[in-house]
Biopython code that builds the backbone (N, CA, C, O; Angstrom):
import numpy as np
from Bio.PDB.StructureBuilder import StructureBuilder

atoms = [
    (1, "UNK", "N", (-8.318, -55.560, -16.682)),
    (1, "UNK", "CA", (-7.529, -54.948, -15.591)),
    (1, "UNK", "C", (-7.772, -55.728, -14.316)),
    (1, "UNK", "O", (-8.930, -55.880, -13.927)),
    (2, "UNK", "N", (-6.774, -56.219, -13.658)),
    (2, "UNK", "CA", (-6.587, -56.554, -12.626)),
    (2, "UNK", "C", (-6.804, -55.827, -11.284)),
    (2, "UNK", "O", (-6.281, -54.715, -11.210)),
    (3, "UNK", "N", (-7.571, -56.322, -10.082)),
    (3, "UNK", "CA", (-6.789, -54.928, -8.831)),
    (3, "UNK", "C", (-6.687, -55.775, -7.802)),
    (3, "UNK", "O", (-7.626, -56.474, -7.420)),
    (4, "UNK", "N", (-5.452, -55.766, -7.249)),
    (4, "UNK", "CA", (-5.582, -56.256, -5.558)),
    (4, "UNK", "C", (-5.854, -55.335, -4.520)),
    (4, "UNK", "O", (-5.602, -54.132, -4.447)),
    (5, "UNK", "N", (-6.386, -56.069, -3.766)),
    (5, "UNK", "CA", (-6.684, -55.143, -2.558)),
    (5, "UNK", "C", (-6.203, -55.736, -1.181)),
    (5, "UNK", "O", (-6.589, -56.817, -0.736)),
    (6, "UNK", "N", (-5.245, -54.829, -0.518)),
    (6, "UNK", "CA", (-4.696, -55.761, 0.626)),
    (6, "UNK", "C", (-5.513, -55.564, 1.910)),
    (6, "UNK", "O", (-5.618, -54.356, 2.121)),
    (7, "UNK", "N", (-6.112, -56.277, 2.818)),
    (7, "UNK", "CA", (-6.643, -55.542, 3.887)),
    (7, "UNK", "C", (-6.554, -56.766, 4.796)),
    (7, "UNK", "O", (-7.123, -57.788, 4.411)),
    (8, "UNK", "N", (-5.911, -56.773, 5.941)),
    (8, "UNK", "CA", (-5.528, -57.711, 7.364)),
    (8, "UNK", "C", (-4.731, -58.647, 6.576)),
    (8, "UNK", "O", (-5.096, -59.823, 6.550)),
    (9, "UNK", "N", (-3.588, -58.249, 5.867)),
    (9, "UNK", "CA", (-3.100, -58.747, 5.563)),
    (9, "UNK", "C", (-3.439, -60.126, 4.493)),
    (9, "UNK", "O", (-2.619, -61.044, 4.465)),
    (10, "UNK", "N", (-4.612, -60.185, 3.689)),
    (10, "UNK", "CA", (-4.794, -61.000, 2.939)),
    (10, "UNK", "C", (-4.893, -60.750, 1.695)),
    (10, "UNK", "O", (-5.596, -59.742, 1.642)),
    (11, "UNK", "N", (-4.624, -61.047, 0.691)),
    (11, "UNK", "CA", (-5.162, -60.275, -0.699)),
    (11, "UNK", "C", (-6.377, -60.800, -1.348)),
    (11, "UNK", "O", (-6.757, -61.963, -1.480)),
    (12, "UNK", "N", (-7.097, -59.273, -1.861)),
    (12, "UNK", "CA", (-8.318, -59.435, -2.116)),
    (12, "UNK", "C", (-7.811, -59.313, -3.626)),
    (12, "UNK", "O", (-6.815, -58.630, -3.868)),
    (13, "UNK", "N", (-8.512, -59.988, -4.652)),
    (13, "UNK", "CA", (-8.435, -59.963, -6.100)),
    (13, "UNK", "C", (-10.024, -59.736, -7.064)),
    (13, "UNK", "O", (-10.975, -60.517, -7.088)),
    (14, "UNK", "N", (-9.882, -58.405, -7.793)),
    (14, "UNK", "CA", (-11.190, -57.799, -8.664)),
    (14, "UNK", "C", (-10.590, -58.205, -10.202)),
    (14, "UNK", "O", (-9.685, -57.783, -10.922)),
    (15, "UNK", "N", (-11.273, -58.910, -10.255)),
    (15, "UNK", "CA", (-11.226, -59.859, -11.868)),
    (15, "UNK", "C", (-11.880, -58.856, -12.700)),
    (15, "UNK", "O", (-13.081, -59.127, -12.680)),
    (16, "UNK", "N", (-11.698, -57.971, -13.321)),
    (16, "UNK", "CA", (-12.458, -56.567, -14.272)),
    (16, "UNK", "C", (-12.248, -57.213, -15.389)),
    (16, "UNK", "O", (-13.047, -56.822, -16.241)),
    (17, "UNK", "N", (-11.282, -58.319, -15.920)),
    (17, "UNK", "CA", (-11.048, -58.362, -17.610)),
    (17, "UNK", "C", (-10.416, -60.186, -17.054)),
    (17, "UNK", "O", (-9.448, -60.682, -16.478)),
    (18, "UNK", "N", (-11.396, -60.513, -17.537)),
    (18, "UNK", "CA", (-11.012, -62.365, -18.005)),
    (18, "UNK", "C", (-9.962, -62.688, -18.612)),
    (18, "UNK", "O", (-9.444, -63.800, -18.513)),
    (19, "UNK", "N", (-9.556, -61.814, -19.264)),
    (19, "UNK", "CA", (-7.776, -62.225, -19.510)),
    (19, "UNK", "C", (-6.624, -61.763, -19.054)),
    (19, "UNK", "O", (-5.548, -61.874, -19.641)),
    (20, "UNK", "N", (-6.905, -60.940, -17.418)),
    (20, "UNK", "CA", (-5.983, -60.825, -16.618)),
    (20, "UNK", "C", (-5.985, -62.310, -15.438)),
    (20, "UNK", "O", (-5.092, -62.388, -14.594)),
    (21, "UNK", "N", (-6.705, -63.024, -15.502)),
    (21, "UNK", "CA", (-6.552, -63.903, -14.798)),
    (21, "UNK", "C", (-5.545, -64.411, -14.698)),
    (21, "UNK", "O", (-5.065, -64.257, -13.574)),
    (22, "UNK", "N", (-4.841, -65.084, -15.489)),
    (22, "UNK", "CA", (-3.357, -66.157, -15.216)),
    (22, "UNK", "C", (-2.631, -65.253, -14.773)),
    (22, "UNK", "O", (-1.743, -65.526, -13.965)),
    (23, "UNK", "N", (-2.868, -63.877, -15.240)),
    (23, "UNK", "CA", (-1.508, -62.897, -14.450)),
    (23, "UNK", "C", (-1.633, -62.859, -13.010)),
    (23, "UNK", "O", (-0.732, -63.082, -12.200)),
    (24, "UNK", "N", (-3.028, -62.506, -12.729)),
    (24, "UNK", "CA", (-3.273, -61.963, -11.450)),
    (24, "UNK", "C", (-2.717, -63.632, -10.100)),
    (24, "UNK", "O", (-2.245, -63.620, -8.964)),
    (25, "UNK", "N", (-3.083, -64.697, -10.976)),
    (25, "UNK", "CA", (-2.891, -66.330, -10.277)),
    (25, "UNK", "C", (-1.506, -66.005, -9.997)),
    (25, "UNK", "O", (-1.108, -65.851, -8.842)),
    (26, "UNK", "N", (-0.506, -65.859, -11.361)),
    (26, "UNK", "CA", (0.440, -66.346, -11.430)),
    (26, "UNK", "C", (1.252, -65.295, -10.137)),
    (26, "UNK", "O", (2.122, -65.799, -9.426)),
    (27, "UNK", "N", (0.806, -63.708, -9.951)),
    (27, "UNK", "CA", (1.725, -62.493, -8.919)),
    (27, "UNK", "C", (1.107, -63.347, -7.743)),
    (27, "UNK", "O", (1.905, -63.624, -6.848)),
    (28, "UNK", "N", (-0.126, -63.788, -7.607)),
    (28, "UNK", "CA", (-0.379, -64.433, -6.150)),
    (28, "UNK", "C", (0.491, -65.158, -5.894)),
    (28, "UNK", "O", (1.323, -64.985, -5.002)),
    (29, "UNK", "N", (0.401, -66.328, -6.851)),
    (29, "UNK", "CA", (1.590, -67.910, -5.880)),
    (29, "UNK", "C", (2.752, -66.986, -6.289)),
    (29, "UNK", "O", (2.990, -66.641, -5.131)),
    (30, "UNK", "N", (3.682, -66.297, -7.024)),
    (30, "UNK", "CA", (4.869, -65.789, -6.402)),
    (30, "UNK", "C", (4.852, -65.413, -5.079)),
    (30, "UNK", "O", (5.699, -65.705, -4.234)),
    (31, "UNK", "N", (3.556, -64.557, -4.883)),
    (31, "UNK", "CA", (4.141, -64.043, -3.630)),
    (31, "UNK", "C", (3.888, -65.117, -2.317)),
    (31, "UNK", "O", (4.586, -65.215, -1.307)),
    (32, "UNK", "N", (2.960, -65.698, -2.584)),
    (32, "UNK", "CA", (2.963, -66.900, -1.642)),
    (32, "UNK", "C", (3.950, -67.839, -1.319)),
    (32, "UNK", "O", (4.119, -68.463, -0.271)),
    (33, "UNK", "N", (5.026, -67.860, -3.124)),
    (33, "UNK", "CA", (6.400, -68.645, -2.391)),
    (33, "UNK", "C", (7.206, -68.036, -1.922)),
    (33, "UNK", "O", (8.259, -68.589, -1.604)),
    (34, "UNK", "N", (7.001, -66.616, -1.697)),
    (34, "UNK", "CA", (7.765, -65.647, -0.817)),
    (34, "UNK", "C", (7.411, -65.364, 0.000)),
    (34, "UNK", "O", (8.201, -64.557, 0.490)),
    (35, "UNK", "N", (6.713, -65.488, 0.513)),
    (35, "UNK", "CA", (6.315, -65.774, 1.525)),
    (35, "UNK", "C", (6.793, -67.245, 2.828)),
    (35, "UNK", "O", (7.130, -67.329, 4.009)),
    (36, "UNK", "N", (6.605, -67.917, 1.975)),
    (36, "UNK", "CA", (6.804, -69.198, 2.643)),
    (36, "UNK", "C", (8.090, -69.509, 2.986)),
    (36, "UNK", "O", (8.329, -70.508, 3.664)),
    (37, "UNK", "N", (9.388, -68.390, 2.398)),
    (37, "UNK", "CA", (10.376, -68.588, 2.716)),
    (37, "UNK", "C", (11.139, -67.834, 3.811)),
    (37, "UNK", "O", (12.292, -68.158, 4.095)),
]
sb = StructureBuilder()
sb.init_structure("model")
sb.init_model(0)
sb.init_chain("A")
sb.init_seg("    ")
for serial, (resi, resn, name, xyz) in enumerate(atoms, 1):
    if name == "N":
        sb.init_residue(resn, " ", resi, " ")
    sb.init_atom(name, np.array(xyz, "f"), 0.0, 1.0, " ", f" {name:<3s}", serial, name[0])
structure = sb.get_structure()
């Protein structure tokens, strides 16, 4: 299980299960290229 945590606007990421990783990477840079636009 994955958890983000947003606080001043940055996201915090709790790695609970080693095979949520690529998910949790992959929702970050989406939102980072949405960001950037």
């Amino acid at each position: 299980l994955g958890v983000l945590q947003r606080r001043n606007g940055k996201t915090y990421v709790r790695l609970i299960n080693q095979s949520e990783v690529d998910t949790v990477i992959r929702a970050i840079e989406a939102e980072v290229e949405t960001q950037k636009k």
